[in-house]
C-alpha positions as CSV (number, residue, x, y, z in Angstrom):
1,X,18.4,20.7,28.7
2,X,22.0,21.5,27.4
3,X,25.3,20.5,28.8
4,X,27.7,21.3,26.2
5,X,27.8,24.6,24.1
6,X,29.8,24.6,21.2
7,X,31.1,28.4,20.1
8,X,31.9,30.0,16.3
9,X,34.9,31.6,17.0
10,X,35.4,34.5,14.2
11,X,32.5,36.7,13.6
12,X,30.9,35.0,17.0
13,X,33.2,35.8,19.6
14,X,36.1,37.6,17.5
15,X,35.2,40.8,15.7
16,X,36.5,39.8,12.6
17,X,35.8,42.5,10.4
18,X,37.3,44.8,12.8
19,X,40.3,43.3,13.2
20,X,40.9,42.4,10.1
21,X,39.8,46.2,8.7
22,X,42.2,48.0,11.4
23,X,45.3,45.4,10.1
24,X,44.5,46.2,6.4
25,X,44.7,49.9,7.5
26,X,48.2,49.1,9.0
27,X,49.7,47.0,6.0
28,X,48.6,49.8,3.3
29,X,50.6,52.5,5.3
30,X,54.0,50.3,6.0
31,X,53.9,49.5,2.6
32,X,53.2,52.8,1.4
33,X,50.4,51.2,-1.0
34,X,50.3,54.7,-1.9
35,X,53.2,54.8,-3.7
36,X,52.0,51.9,-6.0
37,X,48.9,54.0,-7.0
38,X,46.6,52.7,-4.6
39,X,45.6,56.1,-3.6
40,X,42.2,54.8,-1.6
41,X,43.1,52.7,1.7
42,X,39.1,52.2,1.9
43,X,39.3,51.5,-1.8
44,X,41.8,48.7,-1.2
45,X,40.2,47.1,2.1
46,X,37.1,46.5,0.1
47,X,38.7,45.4,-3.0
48,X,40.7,42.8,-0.9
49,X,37.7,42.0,0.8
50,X,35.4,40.6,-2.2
51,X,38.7,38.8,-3.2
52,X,39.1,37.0,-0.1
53,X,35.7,35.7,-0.1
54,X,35.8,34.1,-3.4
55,X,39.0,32.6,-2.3
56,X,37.9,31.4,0.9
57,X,35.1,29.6,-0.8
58,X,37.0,28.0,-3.0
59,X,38.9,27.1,0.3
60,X,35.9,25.6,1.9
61,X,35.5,23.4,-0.7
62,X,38.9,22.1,-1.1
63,X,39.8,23.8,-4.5
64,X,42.7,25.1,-3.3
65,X,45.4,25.4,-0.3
66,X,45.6,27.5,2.2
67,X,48.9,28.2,1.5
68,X,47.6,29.9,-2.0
69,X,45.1,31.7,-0.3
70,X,47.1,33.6,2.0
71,X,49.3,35.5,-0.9
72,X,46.7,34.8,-3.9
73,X,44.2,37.2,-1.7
74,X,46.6,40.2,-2.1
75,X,48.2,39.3,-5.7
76,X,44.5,39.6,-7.1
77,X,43.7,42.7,-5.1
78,X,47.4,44.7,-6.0
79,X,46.6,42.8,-9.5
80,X,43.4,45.2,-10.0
81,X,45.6,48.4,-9.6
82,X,47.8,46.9,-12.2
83,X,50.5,46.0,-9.4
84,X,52.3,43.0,-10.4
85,X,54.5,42.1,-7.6
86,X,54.6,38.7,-6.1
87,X,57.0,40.0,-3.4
88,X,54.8,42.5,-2.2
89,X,51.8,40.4,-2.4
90,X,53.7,37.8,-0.3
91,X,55.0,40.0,2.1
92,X,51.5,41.3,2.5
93,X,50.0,38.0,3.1
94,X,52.7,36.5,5.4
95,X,52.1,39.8,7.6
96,X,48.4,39.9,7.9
97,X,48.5,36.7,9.2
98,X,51.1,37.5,11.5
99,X,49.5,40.7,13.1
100,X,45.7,39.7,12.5
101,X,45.9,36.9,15.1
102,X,47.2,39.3,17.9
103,X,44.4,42.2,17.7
104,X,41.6,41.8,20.8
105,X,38.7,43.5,19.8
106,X,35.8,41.3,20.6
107,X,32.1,41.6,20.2
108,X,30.3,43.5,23.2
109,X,29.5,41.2,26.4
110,X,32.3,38.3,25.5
111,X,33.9,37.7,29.3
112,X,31.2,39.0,31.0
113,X,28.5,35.9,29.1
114,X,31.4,33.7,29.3
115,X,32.1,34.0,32.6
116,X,28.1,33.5,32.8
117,X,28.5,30.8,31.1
118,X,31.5,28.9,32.7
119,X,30.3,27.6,35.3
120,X,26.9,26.2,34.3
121,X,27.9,24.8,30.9
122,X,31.1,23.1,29.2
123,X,32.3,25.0,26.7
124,X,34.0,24.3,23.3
125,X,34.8,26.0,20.3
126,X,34.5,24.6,16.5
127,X,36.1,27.1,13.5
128,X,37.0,26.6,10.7
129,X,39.9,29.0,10.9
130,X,43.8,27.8,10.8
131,X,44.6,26.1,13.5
132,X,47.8,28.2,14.3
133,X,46.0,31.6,13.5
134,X,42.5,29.9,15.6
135,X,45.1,29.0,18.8
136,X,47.0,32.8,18.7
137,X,43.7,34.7,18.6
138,X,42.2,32.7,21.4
139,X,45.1,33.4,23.7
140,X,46.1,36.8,22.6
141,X,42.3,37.6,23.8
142,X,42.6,35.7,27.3
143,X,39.7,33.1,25.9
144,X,41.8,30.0,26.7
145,X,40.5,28.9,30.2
146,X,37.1,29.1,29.5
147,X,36.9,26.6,26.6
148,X,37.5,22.5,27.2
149,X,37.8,21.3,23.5
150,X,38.9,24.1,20.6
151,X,38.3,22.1,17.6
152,X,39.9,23.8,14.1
153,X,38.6,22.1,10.5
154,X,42.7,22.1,9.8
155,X,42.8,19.4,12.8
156,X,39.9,17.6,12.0
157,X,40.5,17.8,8.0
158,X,36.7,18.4,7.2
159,X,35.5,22.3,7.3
160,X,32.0,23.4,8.7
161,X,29.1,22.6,7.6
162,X,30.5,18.8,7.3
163,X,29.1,16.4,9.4
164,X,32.3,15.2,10.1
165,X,33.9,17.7,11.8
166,X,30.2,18.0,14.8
167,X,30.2,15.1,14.9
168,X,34.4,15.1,16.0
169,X,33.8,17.5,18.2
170,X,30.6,16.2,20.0
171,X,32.8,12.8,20.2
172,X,36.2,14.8,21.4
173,X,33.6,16.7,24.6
174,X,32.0,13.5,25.1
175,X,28.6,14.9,24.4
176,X,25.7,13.9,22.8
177,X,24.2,16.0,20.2
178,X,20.8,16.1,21.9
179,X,22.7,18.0,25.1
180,X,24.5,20.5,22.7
181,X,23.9,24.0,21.5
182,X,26.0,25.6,18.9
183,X,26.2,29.6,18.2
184,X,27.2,31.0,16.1
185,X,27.0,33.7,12.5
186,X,26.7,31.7,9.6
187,X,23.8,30.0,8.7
188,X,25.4,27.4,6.7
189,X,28.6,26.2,8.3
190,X,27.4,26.7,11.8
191,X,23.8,26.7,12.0
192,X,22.7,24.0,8.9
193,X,26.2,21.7,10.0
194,X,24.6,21.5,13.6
195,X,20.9,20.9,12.8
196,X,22.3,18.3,10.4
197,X,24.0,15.9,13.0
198,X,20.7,16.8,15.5
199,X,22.3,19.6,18.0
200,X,20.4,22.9,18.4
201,X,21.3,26.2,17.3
202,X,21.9,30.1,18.1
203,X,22.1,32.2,15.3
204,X,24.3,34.9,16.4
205,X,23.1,38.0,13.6
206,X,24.3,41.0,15.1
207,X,23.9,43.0,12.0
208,X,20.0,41.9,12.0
209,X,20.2,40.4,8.0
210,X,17.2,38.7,7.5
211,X,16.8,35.0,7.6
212,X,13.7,32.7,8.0
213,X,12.7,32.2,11.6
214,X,12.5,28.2,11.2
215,X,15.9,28.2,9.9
216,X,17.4,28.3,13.8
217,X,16.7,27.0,17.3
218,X,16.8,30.5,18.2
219,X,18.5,34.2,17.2
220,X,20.1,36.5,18.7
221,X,21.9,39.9,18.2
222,X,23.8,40.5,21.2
223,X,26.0,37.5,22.7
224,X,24.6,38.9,26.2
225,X,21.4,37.4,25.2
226,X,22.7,34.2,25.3
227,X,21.8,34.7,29.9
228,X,18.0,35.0,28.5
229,X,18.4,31.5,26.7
230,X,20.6,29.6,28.9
């Protein structure tokens, strides 16, 4: 029934919060966050955290840049431990997004389904990730060869759950959206943007947070369960 299959990249394949968490960890020591009064490393990741999520929804709505993002995420969080220092918060953002690109740890099964997958199915990625950041992760973690089209919402200009950016992608793999699958963790940008241009879905919900089971073509928790659909 499906030809193409069209990947999530962070939070599907990339273990986002992992390497994102063990980065944070790294920044607050070189920096010696300490010394500024931040006296809680796990105090600070969360804090950052639930400021980087309000700013990346502002982000996927095109309220702001992603230019602001990057060093608004840590002037807000030093901000909150009464840290004023736009250096610092600059320095901070510039090298999480240097480092954060580089770190490999996937989510169990990755190669081994892909591999799976390879040679039955074209491949593709869409994320909404920068495209710079996207292109280093996916090559830092030897994902490259398996994936025809990687498609980034900084390429395309439109950001998951937007039609436009499935249907650039289905056009950019020659597909059809009636031979495509998309997987992947968020219900709106991946799952809700796919159903909305006609292709069906996997949602990939690893951490088992309840949804409605018409919401999705079908759910998974483990991407090796992918073999038991396809």
């Amino acid at each position: 029934m499906y030809k193409h299959l069209f990947f999530d990249l962070d939070r599907t394949l990339w273990d986002f919060e992992k390497n994102s968490h063990e980065v944070l960890q790294e920044l607050y020591h070189y920096y010696n966050l300490q010394h500024h009064g931040i006296t809680s490393v796990e105090d600070f990741i969360i804090r950052y955290k639930i400021n980087n999520e309000k700013l990346w929804d502002l982000y996927r709505n095109n309220l702001i840049e992603k230019d602001s993002l990057r060093d608004e995420r840590f002037r807000l969080t030093l901000n909150e431990y009464g840290v004023s220092d736009h250096d610092l918060a600059a320095k901070l953002g510039l090298d999480y997004i240097l480092l954060c690109p580089k770190k490999t740890h996937l989510f169990p099964y990755v190669h081994f389904t892909l591999d799976y997958l390879k040679n039955k199915y074209k491949l593709h990625i869409i994320t909404n990730g920068f495209d710079e950041v996207q292109h280093q992760k996916i090559e830092h973690n030897n994902l490259s060869h398996y994936f025809d089209q990687i498609i980034t919402s900084e390429q395309v200009g439109y950001k998951k759950p937007n039609k436009e950016i499935f249907e650039f992608s289905l056009q950019k793999a020659s597909a059809k959206a009636s031979e495509s699958l998309m997987i992947g963790d968020d219900l709106l940008a991946d799952i809700y943007g796919a159903k909305n241009v006609g292709m069906h879905q996997v949602y990939f919900n690893p951490n088992f947070l309840p949804f409605k089971e018409d919401q999705c073509t079908y759910v998974i928790n483990c991407i090796s369960q992918l073999k038991q659909i396809l």
